[in-house]
C-alpha positions in Angstrom: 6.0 -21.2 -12.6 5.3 -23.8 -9.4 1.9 -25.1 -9.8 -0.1 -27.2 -7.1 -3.0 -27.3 -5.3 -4.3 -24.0 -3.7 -5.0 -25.2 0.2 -1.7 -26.9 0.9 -0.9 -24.3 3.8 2.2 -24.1 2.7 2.1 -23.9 -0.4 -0.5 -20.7 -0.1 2.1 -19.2 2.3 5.0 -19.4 0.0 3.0 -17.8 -2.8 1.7 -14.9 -0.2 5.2 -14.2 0.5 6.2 -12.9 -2.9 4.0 -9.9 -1.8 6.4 -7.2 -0.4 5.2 -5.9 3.4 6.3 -3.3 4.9 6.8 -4.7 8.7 5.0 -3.1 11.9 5.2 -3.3 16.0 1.7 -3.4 17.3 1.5 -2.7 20.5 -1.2 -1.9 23.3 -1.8 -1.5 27.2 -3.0 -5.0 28.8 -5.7 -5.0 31.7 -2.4 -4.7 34.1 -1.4 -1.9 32.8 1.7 -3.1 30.6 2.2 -2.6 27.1 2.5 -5.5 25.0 4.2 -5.6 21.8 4.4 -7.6 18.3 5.8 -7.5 15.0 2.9 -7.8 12.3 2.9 -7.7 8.5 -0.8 -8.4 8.4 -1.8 -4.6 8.3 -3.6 -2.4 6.1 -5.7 0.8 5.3 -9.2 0.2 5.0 -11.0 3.8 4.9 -10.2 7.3 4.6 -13.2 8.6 5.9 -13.8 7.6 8.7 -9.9 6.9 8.4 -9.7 3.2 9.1 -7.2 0.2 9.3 -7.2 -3.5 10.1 -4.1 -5.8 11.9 -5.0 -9.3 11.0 -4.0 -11.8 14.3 -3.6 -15.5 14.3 -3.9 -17.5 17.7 -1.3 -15.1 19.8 -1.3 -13.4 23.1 -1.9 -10.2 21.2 -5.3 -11.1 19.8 -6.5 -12.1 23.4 -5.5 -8.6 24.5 -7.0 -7.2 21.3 -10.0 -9.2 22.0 -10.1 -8.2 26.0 -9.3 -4.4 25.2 -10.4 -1.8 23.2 -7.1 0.2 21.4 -3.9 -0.7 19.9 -1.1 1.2 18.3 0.8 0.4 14.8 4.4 1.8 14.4 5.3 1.2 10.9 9.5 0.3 11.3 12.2 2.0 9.5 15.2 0.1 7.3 17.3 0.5 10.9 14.7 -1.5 12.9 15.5 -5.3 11.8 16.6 -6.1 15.6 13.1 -3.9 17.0 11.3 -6.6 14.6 12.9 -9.9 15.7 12.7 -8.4 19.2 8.6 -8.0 19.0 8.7 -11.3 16.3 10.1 -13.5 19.0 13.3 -13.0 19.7 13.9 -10.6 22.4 17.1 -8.7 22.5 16.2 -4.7 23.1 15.2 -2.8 25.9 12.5 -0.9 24.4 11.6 2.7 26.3 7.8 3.3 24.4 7.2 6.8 23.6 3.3 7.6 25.0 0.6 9.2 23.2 -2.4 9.8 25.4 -3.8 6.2 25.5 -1.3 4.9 22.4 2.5 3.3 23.0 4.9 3.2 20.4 8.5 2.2 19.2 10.6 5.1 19.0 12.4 5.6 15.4 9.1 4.4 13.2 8.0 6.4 10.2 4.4 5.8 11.2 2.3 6.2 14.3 -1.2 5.1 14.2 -3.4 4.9 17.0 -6.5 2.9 16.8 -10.5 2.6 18.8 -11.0 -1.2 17.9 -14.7 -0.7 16.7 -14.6 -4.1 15.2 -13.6 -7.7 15.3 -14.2 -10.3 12.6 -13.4 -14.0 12.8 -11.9 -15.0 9.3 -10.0 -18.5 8.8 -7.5 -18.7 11.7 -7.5 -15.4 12.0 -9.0 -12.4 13.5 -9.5 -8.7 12.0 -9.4 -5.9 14.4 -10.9 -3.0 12.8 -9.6 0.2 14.2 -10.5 3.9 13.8 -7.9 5.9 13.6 -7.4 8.8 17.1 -4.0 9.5 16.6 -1.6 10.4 13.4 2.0 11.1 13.2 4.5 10.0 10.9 8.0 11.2 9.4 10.2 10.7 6.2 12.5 7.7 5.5 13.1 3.9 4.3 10.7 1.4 5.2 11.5 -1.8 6.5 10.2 -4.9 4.0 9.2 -8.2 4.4 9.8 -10.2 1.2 10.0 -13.9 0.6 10.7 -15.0 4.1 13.4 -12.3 4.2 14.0 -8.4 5.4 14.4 -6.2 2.7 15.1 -2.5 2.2 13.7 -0.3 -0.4 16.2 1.1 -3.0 15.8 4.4 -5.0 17.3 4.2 -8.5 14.8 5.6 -10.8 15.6 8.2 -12.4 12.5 8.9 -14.4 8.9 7.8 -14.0 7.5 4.7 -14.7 4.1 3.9 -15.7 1.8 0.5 -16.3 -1.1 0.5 -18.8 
């Protein structure tokens, strides 16, 4: 085990990386009328009822839209969307067609499609948590993409019986 002190930046973000993610493309409509996309990790469930989640955004042109606007989309990727991620992440390389909801855009192929009223924002760290209640549900079967350790990962069936933790 590495020990060390708990605020070296990072240090904390090596040691939050050996939590598996699944990855998502936020996405939403800017004041001009485009849709705007990223790749997130920082995502989860926060309520069933009302049904609630959270995207958590550093400094980024997506938090000022977020911040400016008042919905956004989460399309949770599937193990064949690596290049859609490092597309939104950064590193353009797609032509990406959105498929529209009503007022929601999202990446075609997902397993998930969550579309969200922002009916919250709260400042934490460097950081900003949109809290969105949920308008629009859709998903399908498949693999998930995964974010492990700096790395994309893919989730592997192989049990053949179930497992259980006291």
């Amino acid at each position: 085990m590495t020990a060390g002190v708990a605020t070296d930046p990072r240090r904390f973000r090596t040691a939050m990386g050996r939590f598996a993610t699944g990855v998502t493309v936020i996405t939403t409509r800017t004041a001009e009328g485009h849709v705007h996309g990223m790749t997130a990790n920082g995502f989860l469930s926060v309520s069933l009822d009302p049904p609630l989640i959270l995207v958590s955004l550093g400094a980024c042109t997506m938090a000022r839209h977020l911040e400016a606007g008042d919905r956004y989309a989460v399309t949770v990727l599937s193990a064949e969307q690596e290049e859609v991620s490092r597309h939104f992440g950064g590193r353009p390389s797609l032509s990406v067609e959105f498929t529209a909801e009503g007022a929601y855009d999202f990446v075609p192929g997902g397993l998930a499609f969550i579309g969200c009223r922002i009916v919250d924002r709260h400042p934490a760290g460097d950081h900003t948590l949109f809290l969105g209640e949920v308008e629009h549900l859709a998903y399908r079967d498949g693999a998930p993409l995964l974010f492990y350790t700096g790395s994309y990962r893919t989730l592997h069936a192989g049990l053949t019986e179930d497992v259980f933790f006291y």
